[in-house]
C-alpha positions in Angstrom: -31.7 3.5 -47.8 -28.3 2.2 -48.9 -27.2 2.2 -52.4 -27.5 -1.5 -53.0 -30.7 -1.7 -51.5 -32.1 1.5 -53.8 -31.4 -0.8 -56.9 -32.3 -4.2 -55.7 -35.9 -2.5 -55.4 -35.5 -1.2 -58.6 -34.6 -4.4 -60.2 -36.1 -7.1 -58.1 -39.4 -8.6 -60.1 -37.7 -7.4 -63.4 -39.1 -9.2 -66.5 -36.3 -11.1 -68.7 -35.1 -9.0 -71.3 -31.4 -9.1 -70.7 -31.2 -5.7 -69.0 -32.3 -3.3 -65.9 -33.9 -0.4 -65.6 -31.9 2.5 -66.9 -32.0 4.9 -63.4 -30.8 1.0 -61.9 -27.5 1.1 -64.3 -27.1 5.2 -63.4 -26.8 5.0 -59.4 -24.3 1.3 -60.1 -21.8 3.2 -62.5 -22.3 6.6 -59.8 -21.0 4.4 -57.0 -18.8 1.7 -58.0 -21.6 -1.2 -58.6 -22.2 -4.1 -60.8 -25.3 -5.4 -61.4 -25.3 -8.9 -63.4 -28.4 -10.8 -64.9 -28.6 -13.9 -67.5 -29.4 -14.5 -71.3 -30.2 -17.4 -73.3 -29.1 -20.3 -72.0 -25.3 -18.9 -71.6 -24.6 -15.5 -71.3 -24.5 -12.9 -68.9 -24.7 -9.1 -68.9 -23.1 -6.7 -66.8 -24.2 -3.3 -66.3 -22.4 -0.3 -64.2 -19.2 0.4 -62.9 -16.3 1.2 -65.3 -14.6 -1.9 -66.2 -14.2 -4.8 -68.5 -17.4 -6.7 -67.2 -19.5 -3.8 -68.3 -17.4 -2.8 -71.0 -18.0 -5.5 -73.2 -21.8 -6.0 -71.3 -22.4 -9.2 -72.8 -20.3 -12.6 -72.1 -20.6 -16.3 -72.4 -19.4 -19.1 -69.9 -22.6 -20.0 -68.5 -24.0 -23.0 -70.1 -23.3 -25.5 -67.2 -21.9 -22.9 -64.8 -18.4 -21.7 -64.7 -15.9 -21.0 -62.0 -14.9 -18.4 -64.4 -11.1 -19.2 -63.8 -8.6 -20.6 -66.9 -11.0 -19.4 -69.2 -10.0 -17.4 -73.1 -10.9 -14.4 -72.0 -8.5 -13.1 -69.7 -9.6 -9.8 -68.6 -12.6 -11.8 -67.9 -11.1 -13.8 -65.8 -8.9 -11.1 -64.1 -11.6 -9.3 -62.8 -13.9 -12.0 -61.8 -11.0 -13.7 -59.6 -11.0 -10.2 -58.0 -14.5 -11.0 -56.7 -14.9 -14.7 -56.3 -17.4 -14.4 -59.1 -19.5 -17.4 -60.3 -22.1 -18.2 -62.7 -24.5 -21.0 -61.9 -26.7 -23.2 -63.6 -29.1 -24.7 -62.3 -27.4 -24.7 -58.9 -24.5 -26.0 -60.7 -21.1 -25.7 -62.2 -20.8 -29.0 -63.8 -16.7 -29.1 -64.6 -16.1 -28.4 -61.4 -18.2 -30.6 -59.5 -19.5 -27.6 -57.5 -23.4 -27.7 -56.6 -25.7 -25.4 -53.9 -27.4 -27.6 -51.7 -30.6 -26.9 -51.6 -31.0 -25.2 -54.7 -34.5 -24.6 -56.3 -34.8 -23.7 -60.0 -38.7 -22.4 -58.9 -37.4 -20.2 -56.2 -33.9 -19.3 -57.9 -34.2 -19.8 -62.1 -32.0 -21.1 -63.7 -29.1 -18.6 -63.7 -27.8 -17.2 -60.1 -23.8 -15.8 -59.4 -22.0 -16.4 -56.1 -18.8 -14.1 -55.1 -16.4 -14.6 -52.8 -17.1 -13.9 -48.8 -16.3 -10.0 -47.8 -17.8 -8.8 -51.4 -20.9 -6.6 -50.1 -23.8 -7.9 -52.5 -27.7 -8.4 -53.3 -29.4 -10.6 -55.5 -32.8 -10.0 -57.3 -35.1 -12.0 -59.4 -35.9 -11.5 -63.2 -39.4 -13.4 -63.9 -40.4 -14.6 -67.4 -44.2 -15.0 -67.4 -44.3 -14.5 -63.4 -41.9 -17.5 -63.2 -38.3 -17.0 -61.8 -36.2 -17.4 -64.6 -32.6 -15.8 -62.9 -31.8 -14.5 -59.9 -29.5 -11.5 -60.7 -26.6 -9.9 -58.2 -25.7 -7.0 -57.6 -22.0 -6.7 -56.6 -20.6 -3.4 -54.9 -17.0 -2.9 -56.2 -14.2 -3.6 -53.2 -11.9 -0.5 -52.6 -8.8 -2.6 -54.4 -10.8 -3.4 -57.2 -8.7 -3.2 -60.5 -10.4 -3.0 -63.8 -8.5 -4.7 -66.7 -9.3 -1.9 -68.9 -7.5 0.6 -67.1 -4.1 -1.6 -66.8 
């Protein structure tokens, strides 16, 4: 079973407590993964690979969605751009006008991420009281991948 695979089962059904199973965060730093689930109404925490994202863990810039470009925080935003990475809300990112067709906040919660096409990814869901309340990625790190931290 591929890597990815190994910790979506290990994190798919999670229940919300703004983490992931510790073996789950192991195998993702081991080989060069992300894994990313919500908090609160804004945040997001990152968990894995070496690098800013799961450096600092937790960051805001959800409330609404966010493109995560021409934000403060610009190692954020550095490595996010690497990835096409998104946070949406409620199928949304409100400022820029973005929405998923389709999108059910039953099926999906109220948190999901997107990345850009050729990123090599899974999503899972995190449940609060056997409801959906995010659906969680987990990213695999391209080859060219630069961390901020290590510039």
């Amino acid at each position: 079973m591929e890597v990815l695979d190994k910790i979506k089962q290990m994190c798919d059904g999670i229940e919300y407590s703004r983490d992931v199973p510790e073996e789950a965060k192991k195998l993702a730093k081991e080989n060069n993964i992300i894994i990313i689930v919500g908090g609160s109404d804004d945040l997001m925490y990152c968990y894995g690979a070496e690098c800013y994202l799961t450096e600092y863990i937790e960051h805001p810039y959800g409330w609404d969605g966010d493109t995560l470009q021409g934000i403060e925080d610009d190692e954020l935003e550095f490595e996010a751009s690497q990835l096409g990475l998104m946070i949406w809300w409620c199928g949304e990112i409100l400022d820029a006008g973005l929405k998923k067709e389709g999108y059910s906040v039953d099926e999906s919660g109220a948190f999901s991420y997107s990345v850009k096409k050729g990123i090599d990814f899974r999503e899972f869901k995190v449940l609060e009281n056997d409801h959906v309340y995010c659906t969680g990625i987990i990213i695999q790190l391209p080859d060219n991948f630069q961390p901020a931290n290590k510039q």
